[in-house]
N, C-alpha and C positions, 0 to 999 in steps of 0.2 A: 504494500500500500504506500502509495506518493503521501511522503508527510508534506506539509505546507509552513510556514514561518513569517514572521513577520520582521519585514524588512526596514519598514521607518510609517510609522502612523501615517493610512489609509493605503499602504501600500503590503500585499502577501505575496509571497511567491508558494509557487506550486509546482514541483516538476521546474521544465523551462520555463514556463511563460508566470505573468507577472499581475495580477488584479489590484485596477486604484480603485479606491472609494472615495467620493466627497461631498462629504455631507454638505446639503441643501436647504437646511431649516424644516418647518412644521407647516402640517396642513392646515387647513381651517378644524379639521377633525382629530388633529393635535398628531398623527401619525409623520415621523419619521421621513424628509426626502434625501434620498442617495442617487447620486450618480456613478455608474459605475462602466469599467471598459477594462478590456485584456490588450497587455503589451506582450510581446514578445522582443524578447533582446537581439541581436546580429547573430549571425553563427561565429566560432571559434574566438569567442574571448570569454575572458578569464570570469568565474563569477563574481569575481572582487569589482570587476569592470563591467560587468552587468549589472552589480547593485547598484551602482553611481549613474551609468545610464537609464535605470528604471525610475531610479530620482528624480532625473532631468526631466524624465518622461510626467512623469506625476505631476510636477510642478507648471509642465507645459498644458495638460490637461485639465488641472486647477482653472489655471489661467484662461485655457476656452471656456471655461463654466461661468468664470466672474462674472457679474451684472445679470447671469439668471438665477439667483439665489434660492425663487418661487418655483420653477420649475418644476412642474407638477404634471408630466406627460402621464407617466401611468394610472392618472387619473380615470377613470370609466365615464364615459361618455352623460350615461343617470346622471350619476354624481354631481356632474360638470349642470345639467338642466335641470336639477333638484334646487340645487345651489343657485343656478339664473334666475328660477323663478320664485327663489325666496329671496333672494338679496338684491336682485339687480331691476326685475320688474316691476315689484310695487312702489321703486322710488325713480324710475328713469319713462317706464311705460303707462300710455291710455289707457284704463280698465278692456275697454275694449279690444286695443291690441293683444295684451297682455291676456285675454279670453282666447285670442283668435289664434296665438303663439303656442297657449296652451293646449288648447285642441290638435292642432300641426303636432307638436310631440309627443302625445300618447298617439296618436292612431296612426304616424308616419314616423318620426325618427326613432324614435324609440325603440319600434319593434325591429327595427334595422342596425343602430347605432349604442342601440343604448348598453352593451357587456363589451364592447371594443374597448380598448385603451384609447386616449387620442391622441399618442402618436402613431398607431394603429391605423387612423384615418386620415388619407390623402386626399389632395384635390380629386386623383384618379378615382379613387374609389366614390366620392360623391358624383362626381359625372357619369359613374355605372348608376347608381344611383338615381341619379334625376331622369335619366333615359330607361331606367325598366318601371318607373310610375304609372301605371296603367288607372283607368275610371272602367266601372262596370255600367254599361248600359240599362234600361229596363226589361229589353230579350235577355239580360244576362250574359253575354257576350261582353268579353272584356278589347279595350282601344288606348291608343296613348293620351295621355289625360290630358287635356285643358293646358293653351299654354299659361293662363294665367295660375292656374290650379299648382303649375309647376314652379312659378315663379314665386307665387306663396311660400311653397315648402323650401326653397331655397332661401328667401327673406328673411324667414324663421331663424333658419340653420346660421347663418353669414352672423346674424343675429348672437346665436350662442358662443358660437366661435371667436365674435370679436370680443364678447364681453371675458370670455379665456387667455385671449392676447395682452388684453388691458390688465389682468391681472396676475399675467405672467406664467398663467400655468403653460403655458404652450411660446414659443418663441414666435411662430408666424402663423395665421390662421392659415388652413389650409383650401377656403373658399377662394382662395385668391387662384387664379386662371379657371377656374371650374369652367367646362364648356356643356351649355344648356340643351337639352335636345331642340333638332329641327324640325319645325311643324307645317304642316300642308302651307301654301300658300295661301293668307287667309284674304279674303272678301276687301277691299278696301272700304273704310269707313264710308260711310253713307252719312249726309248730312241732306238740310233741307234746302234745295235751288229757291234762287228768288221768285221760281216760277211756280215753284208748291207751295211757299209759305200763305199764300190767301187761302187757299184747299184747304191747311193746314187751321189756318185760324176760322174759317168756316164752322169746319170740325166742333171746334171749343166756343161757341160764340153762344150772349145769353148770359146769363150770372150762373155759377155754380163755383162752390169750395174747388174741387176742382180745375175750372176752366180759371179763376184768380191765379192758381198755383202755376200752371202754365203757361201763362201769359209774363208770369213774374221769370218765370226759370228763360223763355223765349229774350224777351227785353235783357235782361241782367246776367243772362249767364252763371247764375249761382250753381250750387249744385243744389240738388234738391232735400238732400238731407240739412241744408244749412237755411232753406228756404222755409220747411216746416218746423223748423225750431229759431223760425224769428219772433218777438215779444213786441207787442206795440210800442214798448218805449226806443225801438231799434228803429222806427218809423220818423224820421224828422219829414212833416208835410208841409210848413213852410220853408225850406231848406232841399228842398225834393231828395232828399237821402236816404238809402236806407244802409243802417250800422252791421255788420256780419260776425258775428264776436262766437257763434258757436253752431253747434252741429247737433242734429239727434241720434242718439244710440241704442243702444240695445243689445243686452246683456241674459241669457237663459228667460225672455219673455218678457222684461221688465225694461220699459223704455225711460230715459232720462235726457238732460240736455248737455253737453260737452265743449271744452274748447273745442276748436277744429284741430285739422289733423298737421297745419305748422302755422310756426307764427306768421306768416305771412298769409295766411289763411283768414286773418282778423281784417277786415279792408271794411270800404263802405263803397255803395257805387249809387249815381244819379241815377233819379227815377225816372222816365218820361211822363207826358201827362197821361198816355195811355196807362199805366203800371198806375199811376196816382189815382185817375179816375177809378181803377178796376178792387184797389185797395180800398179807397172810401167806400165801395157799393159793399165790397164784402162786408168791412165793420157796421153799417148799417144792419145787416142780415144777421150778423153775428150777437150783436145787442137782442134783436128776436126772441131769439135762441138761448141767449142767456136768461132771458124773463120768462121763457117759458120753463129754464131747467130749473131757475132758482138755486136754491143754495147746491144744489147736486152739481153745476157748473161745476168743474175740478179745477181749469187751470185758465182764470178769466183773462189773466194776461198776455194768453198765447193768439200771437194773430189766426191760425190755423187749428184748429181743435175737432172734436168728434160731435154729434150733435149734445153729447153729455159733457164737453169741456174736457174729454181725455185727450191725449198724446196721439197724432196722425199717427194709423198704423202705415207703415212704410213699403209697405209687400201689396197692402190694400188700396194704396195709392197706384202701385206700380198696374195692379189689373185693372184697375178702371180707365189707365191708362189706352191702354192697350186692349179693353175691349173698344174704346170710342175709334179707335184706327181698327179695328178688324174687317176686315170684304173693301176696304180700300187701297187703292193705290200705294197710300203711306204708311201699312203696317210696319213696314222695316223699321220705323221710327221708336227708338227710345225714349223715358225723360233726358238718360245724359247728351241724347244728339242733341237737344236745344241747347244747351251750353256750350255744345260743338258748332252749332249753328250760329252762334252769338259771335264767337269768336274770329270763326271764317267770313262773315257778315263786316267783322273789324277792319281784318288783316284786307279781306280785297276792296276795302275805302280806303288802305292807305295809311291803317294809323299805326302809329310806331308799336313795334315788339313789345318794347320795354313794358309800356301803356296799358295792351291788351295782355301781359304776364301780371302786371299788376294786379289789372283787373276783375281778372280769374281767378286770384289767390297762389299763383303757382310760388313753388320755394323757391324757385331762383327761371331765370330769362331761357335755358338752354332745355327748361322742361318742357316747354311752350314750344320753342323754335323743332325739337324731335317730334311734339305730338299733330306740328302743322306743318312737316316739310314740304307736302304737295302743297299747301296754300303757301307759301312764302316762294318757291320756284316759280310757280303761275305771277306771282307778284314780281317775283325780279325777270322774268320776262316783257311784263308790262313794262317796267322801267326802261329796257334798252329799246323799246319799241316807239315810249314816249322820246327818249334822248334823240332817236333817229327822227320823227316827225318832228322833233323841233329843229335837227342843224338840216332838215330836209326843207325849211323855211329858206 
């Protein structure tokens, strides 16, 4: 039997070859980090000259470790999402994120990620990963999922991984080059011509909760979760503004109202007089309505309520939606195309990016300029067209 000795603290030898240890500090769970690796010496020197060389070796080894003191690879992946979602989500994330994150790791990472080590897990192995995600159809027949569905689960993940970098368990996240699977060529976005929008507003035309909401999302571009959670006092009517400070959510059934989803998400936009007129007539109706609920009104302050003053259901907005388009032309139509519509209605008037990213609420100008490349090309076409009719003067 090969005995083993100890040659100089974190360093044994064994047979030929040489084991460093270097201790790494404590987990959060109070357990023990080591680094460790196997040197082997040169052939044909002396062991006197190998234990001086195992030294150097050790001390050069030390020395790669310096400044990751936390290094906490063989961490389990759990471990690593147990720990995000106690310490790092309820002070950094949305309830709602933070629901929607949590969802994504039990029913996706986990069952895939969660007994690996993570140094264990690579970019490569996430990109097998994100390519064998499949969705089951209602034949039951399985297909590759949804690219947004994929984008989610990697959001999530990118998610876990950074908050492991930042705290040193891992040196680099491993989301970084991940390559996402390729999906059918999709549909280009479908917005409304200036030649549907009468069609369009036909459609909605008349007072109803509904056709308000509409017309409000059409005009202003809001998104519509930020629309049914506006509050009258968000309403300046002599000042035609209306304030945008929050969002509606909804958490296992139970709906609330939130900041939006970034700060620049808080904005305020001009009303037209049509948006003005269609607001006065609702609050009109709405007064009604509240006289006739009486105290069972729930939430008098909300511009948009149920006829008992609860919280728009947001699923119930979305079918009534979309039965009023149904047997026409413009079923393809969403609530988000109006926002889509608002936008592209901007950009080919002319008006500056920066303006219409404002706008919208986007987090930054370059979000805008990717979700409207065919409308800003169509625009810088227009411009060389105009430059030439004018030196064509």
């Amino acid at each position: 039997m090969t005995k083993s000795r100890t040659v100089a603290p974190g360093i044994r030898q064994r047979g030929k070859s040489y084991t460093f240890t270097v201790a790494m500090g404590m987990t959060p769970e109070g357990k023990q980090i080591r680094k460790t690796t196997t040197w082997h010496p040169p052939k044909n020197v002396t062991p006197g000259k190998a234990d001086k060389l195992a030294i150097e070796a050790y001390y050069e080894f030390k020395g790669h470790c310096n400044g990751m003191v936390s290094l906490n690879e063989n961490m389990r992946f759990s471990d690593l999402a147990d720990e995000y979602f106690r310490v790092y989500a309820p002070n950094k994330l949305k309830a709602t994120t933070t629901y929607s994150y949590q969802s994504i790791a039990n029913h996706r990472l986990l069952p895939h990620f969660g007994n690996k080590k993570l140094k264990e897990i690579t970019n490569g192995s996430i990109t097998a990963f994100l390519n064998s995600i499949t969705a089951t159809h209602a034949n039951g027949e399985k297909a590759p999922a949804a690219k947004n569905t994929v984008k989610n689960i990697y959001t999530a993940l990118r998610s876990i991984f950074h908050y492991a970098e930042t705290q040193n368990y891992i040196k680099e996240t491993p989301c970084k080059n991940v390559i996402l699977p390729a999906t059918q060529e999709e549909e280009k976005r479908r917005y409304l011509t200036e030649e549907e929008i009468p069609l369009f507003l036909e459609l909605f035309d008349g007072y109803s909760p509904l056709n308000t909401i509409v017309k409000i999302l059409l005009y202003t571009g809001m998104r519509s979760g930020e629309c049914i959670a506006l509050q009258w006092e968000d309403i300046d009517f002599n000042n035609n503004i209306i304030y945008i400070s929050h969002t509606l959510a909804k958490i296992k059934g139970k709906r609330y109202r939130e900041t939006p989803k970034s700060r620049t998400s808080k904005r305020y936009v001009f009303m037209s007089s049509v948006v003005k007129e269609a607001l006065k007539e609702h609050r009109k109706h709405q007064i009604l309505m509240q006289m006739a609920a009486g105290d069972k009104f729930k939430y008098p302050e909300m511009v948009f309520t149920t006829s008992t003053g609860n919280y728009i259901n947001h699923s119930h907005f979305d079918e009534a939606f979309k039965k009023r388009l149904q047997n026409t032309p413009l079923d393809f139509i969403t609530p988000h195309c109006l926002r889509h519509c608002n936008a592209t209605l901007l950009l080919n008037e002319g008006v500056d990016l920066k303006i219409v990213s404002e706008h919208l609420g986007h987090s930054n100008i370059s979000t805008t300029a990717n979700i409207y490349t065919d409308v800003l090309a169509s625009s810088k076409k227009k411009t060389a067209d105009i430059v030439e009719l004018k030196l064509a003067r």
